[in-house]
C-alpha positions as CSV (number, residue, x, y, z in Angstrom):
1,X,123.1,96.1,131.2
2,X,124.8,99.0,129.0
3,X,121.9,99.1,126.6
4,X,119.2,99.3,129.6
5,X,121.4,102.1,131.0
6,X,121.8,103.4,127.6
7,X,118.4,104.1,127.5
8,X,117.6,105.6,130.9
9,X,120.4,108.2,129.5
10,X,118.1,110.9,129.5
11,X,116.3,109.5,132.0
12,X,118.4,109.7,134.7
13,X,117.4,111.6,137.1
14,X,113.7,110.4,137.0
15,X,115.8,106.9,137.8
16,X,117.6,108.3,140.6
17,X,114.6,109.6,142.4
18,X,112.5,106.6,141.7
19,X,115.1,104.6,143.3
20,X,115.3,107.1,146.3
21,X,111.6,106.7,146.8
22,X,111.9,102.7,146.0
23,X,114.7,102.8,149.0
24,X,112.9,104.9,151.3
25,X,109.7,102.5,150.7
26,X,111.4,99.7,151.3
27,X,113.0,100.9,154.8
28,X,109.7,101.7,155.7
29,X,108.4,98.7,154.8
30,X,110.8,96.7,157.0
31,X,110.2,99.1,159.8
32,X,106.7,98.0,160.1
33,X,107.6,94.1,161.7
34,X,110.5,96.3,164.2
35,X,107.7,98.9,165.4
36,X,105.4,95.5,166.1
37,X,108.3,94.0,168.0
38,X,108.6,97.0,169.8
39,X,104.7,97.1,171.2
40,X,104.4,93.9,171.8
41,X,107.7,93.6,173.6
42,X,108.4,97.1,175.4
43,X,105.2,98.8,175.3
44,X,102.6,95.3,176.2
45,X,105.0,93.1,177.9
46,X,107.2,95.7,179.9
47,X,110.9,94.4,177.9
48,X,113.7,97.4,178.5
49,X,113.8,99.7,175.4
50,X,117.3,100.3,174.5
51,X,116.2,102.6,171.6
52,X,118.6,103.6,168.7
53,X,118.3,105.5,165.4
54,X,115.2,106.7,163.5
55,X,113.0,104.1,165.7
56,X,113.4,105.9,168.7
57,X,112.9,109.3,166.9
58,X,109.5,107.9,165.8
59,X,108.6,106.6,169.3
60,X,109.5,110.0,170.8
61,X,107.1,111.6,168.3
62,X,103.9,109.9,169.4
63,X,105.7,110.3,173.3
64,X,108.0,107.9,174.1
65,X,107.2,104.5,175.4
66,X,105.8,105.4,179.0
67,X,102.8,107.5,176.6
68,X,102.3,104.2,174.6
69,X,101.7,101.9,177.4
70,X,99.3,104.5,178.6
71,X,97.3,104.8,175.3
72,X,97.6,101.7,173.4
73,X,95.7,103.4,170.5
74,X,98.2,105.8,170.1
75,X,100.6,102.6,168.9
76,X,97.6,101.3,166.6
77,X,97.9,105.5,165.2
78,X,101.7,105.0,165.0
79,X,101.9,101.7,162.5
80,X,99.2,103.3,160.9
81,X,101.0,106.6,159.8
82,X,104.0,104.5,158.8
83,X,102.3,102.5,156.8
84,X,100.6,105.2,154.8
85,X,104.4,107.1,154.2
86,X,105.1,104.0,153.2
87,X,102.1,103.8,150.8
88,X,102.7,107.4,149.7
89,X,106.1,106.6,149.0
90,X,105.4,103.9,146.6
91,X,102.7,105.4,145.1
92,X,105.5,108.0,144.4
93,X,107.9,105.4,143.4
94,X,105.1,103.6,140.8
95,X,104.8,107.1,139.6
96,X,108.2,108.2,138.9
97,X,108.5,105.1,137.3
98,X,105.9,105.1,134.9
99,X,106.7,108.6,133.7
100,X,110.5,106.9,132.9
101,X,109.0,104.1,131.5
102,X,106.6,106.1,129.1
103,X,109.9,108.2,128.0
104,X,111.4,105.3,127.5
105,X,109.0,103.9,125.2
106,X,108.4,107.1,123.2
107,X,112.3,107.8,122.8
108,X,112.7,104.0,121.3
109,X,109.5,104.4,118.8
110,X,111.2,107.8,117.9
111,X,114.9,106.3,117.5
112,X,113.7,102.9,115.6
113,X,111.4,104.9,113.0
114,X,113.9,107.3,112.0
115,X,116.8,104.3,112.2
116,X,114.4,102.7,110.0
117,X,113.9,105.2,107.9
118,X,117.7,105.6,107.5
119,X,118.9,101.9,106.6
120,X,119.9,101.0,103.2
121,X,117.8,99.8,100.8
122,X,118.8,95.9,100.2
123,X,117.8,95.9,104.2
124,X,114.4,96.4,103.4
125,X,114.0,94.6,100.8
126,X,115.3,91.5,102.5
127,X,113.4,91.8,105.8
128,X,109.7,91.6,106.6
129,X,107.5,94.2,107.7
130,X,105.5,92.2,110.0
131,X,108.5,91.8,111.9
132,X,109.8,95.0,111.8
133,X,106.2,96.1,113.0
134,X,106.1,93.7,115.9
135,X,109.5,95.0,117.3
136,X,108.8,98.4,117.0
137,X,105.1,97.6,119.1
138,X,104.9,94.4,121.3
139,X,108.8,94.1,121.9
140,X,109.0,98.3,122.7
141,X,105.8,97.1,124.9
142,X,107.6,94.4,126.9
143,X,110.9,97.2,127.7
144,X,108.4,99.7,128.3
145,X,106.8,97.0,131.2
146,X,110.0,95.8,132.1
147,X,111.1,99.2,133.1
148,X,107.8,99.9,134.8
149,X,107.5,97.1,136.8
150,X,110.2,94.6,137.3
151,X,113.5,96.8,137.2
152,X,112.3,98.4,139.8
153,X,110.8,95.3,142.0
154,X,114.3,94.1,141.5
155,X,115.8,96.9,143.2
156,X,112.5,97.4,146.1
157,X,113.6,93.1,146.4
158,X,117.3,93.9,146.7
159,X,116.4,96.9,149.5
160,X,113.7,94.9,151.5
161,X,116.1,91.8,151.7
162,X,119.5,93.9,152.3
163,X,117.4,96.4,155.2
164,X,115.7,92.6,156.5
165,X,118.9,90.9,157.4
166,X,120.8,93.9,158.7
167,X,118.1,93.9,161.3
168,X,117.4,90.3,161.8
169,X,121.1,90.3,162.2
170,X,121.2,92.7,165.4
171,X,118.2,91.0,166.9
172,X,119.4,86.9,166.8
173,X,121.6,85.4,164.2
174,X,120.3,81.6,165.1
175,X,117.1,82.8,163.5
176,X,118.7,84.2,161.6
177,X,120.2,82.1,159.4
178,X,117.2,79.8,159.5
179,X,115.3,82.6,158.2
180,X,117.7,82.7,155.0
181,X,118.7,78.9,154.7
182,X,116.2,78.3,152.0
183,X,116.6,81.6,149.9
184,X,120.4,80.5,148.3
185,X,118.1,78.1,147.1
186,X,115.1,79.6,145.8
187,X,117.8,82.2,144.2
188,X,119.7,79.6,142.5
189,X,116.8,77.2,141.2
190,X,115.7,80.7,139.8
191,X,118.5,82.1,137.8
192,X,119.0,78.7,136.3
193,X,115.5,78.3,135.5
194,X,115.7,82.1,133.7
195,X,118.7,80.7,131.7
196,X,116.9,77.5,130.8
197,X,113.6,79.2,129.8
198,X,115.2,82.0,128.0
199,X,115.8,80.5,124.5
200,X,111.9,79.2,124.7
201,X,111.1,83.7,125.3
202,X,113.1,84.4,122.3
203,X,111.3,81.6,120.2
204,X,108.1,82.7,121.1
205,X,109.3,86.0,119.8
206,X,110.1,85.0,116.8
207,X,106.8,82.9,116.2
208,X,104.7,86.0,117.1
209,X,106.4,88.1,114.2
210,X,105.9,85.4,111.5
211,X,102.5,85.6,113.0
212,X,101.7,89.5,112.2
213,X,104.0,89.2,109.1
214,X,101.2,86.1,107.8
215,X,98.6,88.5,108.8
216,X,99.9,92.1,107.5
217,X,100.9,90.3,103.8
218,X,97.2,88.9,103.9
219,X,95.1,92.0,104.7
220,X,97.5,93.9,102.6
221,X,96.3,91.6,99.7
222,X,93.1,91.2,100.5
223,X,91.9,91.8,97.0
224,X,93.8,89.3,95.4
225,X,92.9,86.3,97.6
226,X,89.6,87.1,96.7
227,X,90.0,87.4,93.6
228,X,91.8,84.0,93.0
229,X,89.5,82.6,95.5
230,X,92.3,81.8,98.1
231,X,91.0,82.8,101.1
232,X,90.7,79.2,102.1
233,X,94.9,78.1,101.5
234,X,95.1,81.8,103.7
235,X,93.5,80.9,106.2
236,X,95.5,77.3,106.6
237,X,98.5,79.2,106.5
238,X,97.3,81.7,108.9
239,X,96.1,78.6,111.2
240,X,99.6,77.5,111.2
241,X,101.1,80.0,112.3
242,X,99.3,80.6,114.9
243,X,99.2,76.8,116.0
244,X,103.0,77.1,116.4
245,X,102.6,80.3,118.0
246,X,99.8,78.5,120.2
247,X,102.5,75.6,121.0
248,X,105.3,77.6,121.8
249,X,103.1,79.8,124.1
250,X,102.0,76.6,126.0
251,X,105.2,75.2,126.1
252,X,106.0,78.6,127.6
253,X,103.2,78.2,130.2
254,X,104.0,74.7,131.3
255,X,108.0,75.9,132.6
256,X,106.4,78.7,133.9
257,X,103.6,76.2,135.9
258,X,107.0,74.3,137.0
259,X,108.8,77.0,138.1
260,X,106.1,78.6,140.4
261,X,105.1,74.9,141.7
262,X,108.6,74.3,142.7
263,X,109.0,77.6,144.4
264,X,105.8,77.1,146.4
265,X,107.3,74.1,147.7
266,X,110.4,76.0,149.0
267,X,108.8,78.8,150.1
268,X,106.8,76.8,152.4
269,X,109.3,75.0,153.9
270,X,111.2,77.8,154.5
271,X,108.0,79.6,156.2
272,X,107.2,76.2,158.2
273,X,111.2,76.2,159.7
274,X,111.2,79.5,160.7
275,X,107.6,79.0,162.7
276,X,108.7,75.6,163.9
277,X,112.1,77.1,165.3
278,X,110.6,80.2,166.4
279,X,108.1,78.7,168.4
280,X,110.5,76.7,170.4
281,X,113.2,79.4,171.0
282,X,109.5,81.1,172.2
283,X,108.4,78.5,173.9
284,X,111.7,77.6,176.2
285,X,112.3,81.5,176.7
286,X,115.2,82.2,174.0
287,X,113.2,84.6,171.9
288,X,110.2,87.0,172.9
289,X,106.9,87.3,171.2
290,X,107.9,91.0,170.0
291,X,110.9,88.6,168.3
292,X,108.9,85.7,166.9
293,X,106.9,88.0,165.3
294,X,109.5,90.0,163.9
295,X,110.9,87.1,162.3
296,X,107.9,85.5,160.9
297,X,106.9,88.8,159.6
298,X,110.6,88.7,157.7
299,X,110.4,85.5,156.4
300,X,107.5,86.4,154.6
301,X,108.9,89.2,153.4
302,X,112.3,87.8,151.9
303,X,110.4,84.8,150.4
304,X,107.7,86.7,148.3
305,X,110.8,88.9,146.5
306,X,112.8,85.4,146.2
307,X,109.4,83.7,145.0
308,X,108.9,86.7,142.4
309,X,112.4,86.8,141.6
310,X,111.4,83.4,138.8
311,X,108.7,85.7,137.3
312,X,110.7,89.1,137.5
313,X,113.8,87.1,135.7
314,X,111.4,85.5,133.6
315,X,110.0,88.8,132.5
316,X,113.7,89.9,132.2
317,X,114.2,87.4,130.3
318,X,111.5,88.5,127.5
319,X,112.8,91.7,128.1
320,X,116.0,90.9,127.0
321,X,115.2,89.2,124.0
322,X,113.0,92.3,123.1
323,X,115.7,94.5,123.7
324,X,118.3,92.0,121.2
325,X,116.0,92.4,118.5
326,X,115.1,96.0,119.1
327,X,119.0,96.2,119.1
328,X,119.2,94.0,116.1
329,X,117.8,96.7,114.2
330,X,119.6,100.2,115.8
331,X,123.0,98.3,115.6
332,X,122.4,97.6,112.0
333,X,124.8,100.2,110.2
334,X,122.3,103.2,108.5
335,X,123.2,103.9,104.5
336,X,126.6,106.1,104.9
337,X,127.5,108.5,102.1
338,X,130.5,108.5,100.3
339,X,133.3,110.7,102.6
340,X,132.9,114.4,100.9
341,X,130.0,113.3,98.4
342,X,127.9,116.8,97.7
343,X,125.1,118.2,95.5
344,X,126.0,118.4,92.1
345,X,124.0,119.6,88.6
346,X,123.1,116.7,87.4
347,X,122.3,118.3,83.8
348,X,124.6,116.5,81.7
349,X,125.7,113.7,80.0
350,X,125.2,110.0,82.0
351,X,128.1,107.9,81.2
352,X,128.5,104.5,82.1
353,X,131.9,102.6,82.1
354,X,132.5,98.9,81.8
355,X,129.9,98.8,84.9
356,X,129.6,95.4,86.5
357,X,127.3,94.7,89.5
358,X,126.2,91.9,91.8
359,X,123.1,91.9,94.4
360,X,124.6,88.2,95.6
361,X,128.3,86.4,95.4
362,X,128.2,85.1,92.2
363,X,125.1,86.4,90.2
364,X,126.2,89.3,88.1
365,X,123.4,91.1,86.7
366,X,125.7,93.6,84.9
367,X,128.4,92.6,83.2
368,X,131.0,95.5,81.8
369,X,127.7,97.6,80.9
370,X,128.6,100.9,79.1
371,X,126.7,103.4,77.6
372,X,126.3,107.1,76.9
373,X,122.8,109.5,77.6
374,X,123.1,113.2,76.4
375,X,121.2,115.8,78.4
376,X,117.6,116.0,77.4
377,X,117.3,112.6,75.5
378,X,114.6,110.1,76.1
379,X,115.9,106.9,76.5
380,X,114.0,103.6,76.4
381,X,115.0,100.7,77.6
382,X,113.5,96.8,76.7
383,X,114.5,93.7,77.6
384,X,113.3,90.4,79.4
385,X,112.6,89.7,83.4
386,X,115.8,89.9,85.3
387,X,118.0,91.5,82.3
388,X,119.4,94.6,84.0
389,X,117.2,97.4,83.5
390,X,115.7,98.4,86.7
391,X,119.0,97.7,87.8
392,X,120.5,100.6,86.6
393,X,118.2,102.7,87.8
394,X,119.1,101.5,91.2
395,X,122.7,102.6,90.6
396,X,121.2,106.1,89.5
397,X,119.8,107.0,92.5
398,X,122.7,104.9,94.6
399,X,120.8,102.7,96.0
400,X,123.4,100.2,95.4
401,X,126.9,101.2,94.8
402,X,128.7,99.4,91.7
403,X,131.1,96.9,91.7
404,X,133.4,98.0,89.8
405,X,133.4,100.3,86.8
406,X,132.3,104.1,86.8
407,X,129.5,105.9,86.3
408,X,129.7,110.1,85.5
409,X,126.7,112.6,85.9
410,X,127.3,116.1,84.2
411,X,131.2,115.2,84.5
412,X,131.3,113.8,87.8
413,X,131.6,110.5,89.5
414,X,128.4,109.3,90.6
415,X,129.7,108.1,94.0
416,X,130.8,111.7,94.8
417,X,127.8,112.9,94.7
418,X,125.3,113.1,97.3
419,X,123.0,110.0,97.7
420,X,120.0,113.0,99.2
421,X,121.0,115.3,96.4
422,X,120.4,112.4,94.2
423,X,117.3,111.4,95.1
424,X,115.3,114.9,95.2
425,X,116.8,115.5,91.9
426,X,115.8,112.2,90.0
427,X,112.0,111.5,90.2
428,X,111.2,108.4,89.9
429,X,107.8,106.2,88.7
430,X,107.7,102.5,90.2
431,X,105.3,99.8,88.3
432,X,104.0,99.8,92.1
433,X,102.9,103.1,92.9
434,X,102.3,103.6,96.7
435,X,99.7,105.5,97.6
436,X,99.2,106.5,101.5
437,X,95.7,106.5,103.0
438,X,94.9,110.2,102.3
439,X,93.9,112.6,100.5
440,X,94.9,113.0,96.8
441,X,96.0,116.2,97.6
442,X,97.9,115.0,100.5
443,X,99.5,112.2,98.4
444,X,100.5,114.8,96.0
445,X,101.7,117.0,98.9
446,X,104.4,114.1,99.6
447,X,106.4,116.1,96.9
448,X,106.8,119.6,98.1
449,X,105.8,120.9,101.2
450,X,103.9,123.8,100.1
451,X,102.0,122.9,96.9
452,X,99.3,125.3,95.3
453,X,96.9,124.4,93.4
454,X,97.9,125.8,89.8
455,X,101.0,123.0,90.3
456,X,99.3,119.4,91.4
457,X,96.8,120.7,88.3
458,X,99.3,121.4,86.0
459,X,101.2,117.7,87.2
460,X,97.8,116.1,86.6
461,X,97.1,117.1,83.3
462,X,100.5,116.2,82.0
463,X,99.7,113.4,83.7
464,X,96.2,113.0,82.0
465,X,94.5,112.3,85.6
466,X,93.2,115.9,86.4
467,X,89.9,115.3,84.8
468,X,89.6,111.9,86.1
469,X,90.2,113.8,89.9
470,X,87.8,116.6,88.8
471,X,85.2,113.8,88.2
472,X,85.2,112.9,91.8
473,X,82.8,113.9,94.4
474,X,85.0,115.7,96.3
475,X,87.8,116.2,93.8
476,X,90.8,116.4,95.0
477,X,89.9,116.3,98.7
478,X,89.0,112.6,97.6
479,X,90.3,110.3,100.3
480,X,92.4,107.4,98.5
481,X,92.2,103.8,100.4
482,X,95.0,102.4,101.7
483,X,97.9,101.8,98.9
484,X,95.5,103.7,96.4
485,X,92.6,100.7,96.7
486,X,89.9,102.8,96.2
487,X,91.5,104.0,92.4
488,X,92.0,101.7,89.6
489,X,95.6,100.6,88.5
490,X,95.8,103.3,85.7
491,X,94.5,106.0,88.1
492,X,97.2,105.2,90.6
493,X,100.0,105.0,87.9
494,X,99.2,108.1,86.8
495,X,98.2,110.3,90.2
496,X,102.4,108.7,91.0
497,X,103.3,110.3,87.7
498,X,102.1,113.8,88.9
499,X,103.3,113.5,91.9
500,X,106.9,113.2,90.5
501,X,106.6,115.6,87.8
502,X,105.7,118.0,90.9
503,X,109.3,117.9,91.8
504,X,111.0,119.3,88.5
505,X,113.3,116.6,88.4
506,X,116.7,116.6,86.4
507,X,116.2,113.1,85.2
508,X,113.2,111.4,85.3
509,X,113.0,107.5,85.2
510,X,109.5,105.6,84.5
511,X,110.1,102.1,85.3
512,X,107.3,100.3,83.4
513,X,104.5,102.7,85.4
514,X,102.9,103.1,82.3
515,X,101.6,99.6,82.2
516,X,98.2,99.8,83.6
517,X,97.2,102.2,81.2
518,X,95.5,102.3,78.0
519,X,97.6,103.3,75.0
520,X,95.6,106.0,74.2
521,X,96.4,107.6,77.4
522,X,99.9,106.6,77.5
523,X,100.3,108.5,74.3
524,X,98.7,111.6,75.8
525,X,101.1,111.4,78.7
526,X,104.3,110.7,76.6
527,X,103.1,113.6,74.4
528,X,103.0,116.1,77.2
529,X,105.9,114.8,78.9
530,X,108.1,115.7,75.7
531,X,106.6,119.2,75.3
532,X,106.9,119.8,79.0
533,X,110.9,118.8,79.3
534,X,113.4,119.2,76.9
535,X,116.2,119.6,79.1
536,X,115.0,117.0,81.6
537,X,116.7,113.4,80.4
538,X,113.9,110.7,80.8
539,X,114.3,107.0,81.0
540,X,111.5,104.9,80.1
541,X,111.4,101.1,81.3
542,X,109.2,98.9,79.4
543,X,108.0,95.8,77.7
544,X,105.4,97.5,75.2
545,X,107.0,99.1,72.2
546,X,104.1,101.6,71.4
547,X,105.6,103.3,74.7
548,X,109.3,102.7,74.0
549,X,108.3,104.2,69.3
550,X,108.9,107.6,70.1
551,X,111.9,107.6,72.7
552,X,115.2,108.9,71.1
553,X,116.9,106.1,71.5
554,X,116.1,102.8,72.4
555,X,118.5,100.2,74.2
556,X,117.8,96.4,74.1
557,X,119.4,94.6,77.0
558,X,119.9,90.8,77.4
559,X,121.9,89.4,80.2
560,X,123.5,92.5,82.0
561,X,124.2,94.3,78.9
562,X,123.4,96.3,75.9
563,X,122.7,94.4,72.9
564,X,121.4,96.6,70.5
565,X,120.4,100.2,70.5
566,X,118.9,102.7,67.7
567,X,115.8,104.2,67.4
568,X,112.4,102.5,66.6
569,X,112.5,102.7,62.8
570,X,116.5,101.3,62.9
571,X,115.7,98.3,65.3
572,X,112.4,97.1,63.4
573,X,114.8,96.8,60.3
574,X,116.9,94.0,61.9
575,X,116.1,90.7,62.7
576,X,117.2,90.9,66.9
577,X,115.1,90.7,69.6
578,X,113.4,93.9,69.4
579,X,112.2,93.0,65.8
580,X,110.6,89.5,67.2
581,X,108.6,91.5,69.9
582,X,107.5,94.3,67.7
583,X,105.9,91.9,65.0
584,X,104.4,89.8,67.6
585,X,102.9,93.3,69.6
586,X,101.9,94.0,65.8
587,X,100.2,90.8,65.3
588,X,98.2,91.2,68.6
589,X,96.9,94.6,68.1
590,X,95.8,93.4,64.9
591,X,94.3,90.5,66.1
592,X,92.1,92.7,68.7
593,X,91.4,95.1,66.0
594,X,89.7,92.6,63.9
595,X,88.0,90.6,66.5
């Protein structure tokens, strides 16, 4: 209840008046059956009217009792206008309601997107994005219905039922409580039936995200199932998914069949003891017609909220496991900054001391790592799968904080200085580029907000692309597919490229992004790259050693640390693991050479 109130915060006021209007409907509502009473029993049958409240103040208003039983019709006008108040008033109420609702929807898209946006990165990398989609869009749909509909039949139920028996009450308690003698019943079978079903809600949840989680991975890679001719093991494991989803839906359907044949039961027998009851108290002179029919009228009433009240707790239900997982994610802490961390010229040395760091309990993946980067040098980096060496670029742009050790930029600790200052100072190249579904202007635009054209061409040339873009139809107004599809690998490797060198970076990190293209061209760019920056410190990640010749320095890394280090022409004369790859690279380009 404190996170649904928590999110009509802002809302309040539109909840207020749609619960004034929900009230006020209600009243009317039960007003209907007590004006019937009234004309059958003091306006047809000639009863006493004793009068009293609002009833007698609507009576007046169409003449009093003596003009009724002179003009039937005018009764017939007078349920008529109530009735359409009443409509209007919960027309006003389903209004008021969906405009909360809709707020309510856009204000959690909003506060999940920017929550998301804000979480660390290991939370990303261990959680799936078909999941994280259907919670932001199918669980945001079920609180944006709940709040439209059921909160508020829950409160028109509570009104209609309280306003019902206050009346019933006054006229004859016997019927009273035979009216309501079921209902305990029909209440209780239903909240235990909402605790009993609610596990099933949640699991049927969970199914539906592995569901779009299946499907997202497999459109995403569409190009690869075909291309290893997979799309038949796809669409098994597609099939099931969906087969459990299928199963726990119908399990789903089956309670729900019980539920409502149960309370069909009740709700009839209910209905039959009030007619049978009422017809005798009738029948022997206990109870007028005006009465029976007040009563009957009631019964019906009370028993359709109680009847609902399976499917609204049902639906509440779903709504509260929505809510738990949309929770799930707003409760999970966002990426904090070190208390005082600020900006901080990050042209300097890099030192690294006796650095040690774990992504799990018990896996270290550097172990007392230390090393020294002047500002300005080029510093390549080799070594197998798993060794470290993206690693430490992690640590450079705090995505993960160290274990233990120290690490100084320009004199000062790293984890004093701002992880956003961080991050638009050091630019980046993944092996992965990610390209959005726009323009390669716009992609380019993703680096500074106002970009001219003598910049993204001066970023493309360094990064030998520019006459590749010029080449296109539309040039640079080309639309890219999504995740760069429509380009080749090297293409996108190298529009990413420009797109960080747009930044200015103080340190720039390429972590194997020149892979996918041809040496030639990754000469070009390594060529411009070192005209272009000799102040800016560049590390270059990678397992070909005609990229890693010209660096500075080189460092080989085995294990979590640095085993050897010295530039191309030192590490070729001894017989360590950099040696071993460079001859067999050798061979190879040899080997291609002749053939």
């Amino acid at each position: 209840m404190k996170k649904l109130f928590r999110l009509t915060r802002k809302d309040f006021f539109l909840l207020v008046v749609t619960l004034i209007f929900a009230a006020i409907a209600a009243f009317l509502f039960v007003s209907i059956p007590l004006l019937t009473r009234i004309v059958v029993d003091n306006v047809i049958n000639n009863h006493p009217f004793e009068g009293g409240g609002i009833f007698t103040w609507i009576i007046e208003l169409f003449g009093g009792i003596e003009a009724l039983r002179g003009a039937l019709w005018l009764a017939g006008i007078m349920l008529l206008m109530v009735s359409l108040v009443q409509v209007t008033f919960m027309f006003l109420r389903g209004a008021m309601a969906s405009v909360m609702a809709e707020n309510i929807a856009k204000g959690l898209k909003d506060k999940l997107y920017d929550h998301i946006q804000k979480l660390p990165y290991d939370y990303h990398v261990k959680s799936q994005a078909g999941d994280l989609i259907q919670r932001c869009t199918s669980d945001v749909e079920t609180v944006r219905v709940f709040y439209h509909q059921q909160a508020i039949e829950v409160v028109r139920s509570i009104f209609l039922v309280g306003f019902a028996t206050v009346i019933m009450v006054t006229v004859d308690i016997r019927m009273t409580f035979a009216s309501l003698i079921f209902l305990p019943f029909i209440f209780t079978f239903s909240f235990f039936f909402f605790r009993y079903v609610k596990k099933t809600f949640k699991l049927a949840d969970e199914k539906e995200g592995e569901l779009q989680t299946v499907l997202q991975e497999s459109l995403s890679g569409i190009r690869v199932i075909r291309a290893f001719g997979r799309g038949k093991f796809e669409l098994e494991r597609f099939e099931k998914k969906n087969d459990e989803f299928r199963q726990i839906s119908y399990q789903l359907l089956k309670k729900l069949a019980q539920y409502w044949s149960i309370t069909d039961v009740l709700c009839h027998v209910q209905a039959l003891i009030v007619l049978v009851y009422g017809v005798y108290l009738t029948y022997i002179g206990q109870l007028t017609v005006g009465e029976f029919i007040l009563f009957n009228s009631y019964v019906n009433l009370m028993v359709w909220p109680a009847r609902q009240l399976g499917r609204v707790l049902s639906d509440t239900g779903r709504a509260e496991v929505a809510i738990g997982r949309i929770y799930e994610i707003l409760e999970t802490p966002k990426e904090s900054d070190t208390p005082g961390a600020a900006p901080h010229d990050l042209k300097g040395e890099i030192v690294f001391d006796e650095v040690s760091f774990a992504y799990d309990k018990g896996k270290t993946v550097l172990n007392n790592l230390s090393f020294t980067v002047n500002q300005g040098e080029t510093i390549a980096i080799l070594g197998s799968t798993g060794s470290g060496k993206s690693t430490i670029m992690h640590i450079l742009l705090r995505l993960y904080d160290i274990g233990s050790g120290k690490v100084f930029i320009n004199g000062r600790e790293l984890a004093t200085i701002s992880k956003d200052w961080l991050r638009q100072k050091i630019g980046i190249v993944l092996q992965e580029p990610f390209l959005y579904s726009r323009t390669i202007k716009h992609n380019l635009g993703m680096a500074k907000e106002e970009l001219e054209r003598d910049e993204m061409v001066e970023a493309t040339t360094v990064a030998n692309v520019h006459h590749v873009i010029e080449g296109f139809d539309k040039g640079y107004d080309t639309l890219v597919g999504e995740k760069g599809v429509t380009l080749s690998g090297g293409q996108k490797q190298r529009v990413a490229i420009a797109r960080t060198l747009i930044r200015n970076s103080e340190i720039l990190i390429f972590d194997d992004s020149l892979s996918a293209v041809d040496t030639e061209t990754d000469k070009e760019i390594r060529k411009e790259l070192k005209k272009r920056g000799k102040e800016i410190t560049t590390f270059i990640i990678s397992q070909r050693i005609t990229t890693l010749m010209d660096a500075d320095r080189i460092f080989v890394m085995e294990r979590g640390a640095i085993t050897d280090s010295g530039t191309h022409e030192e590490l070729i004369e001894r017989d360590g693991l950099y040696a071993r790859i460079w001859k067999i690279q050798s061979m190879e380009a040899i080997d291609f050479e002749y053939i």
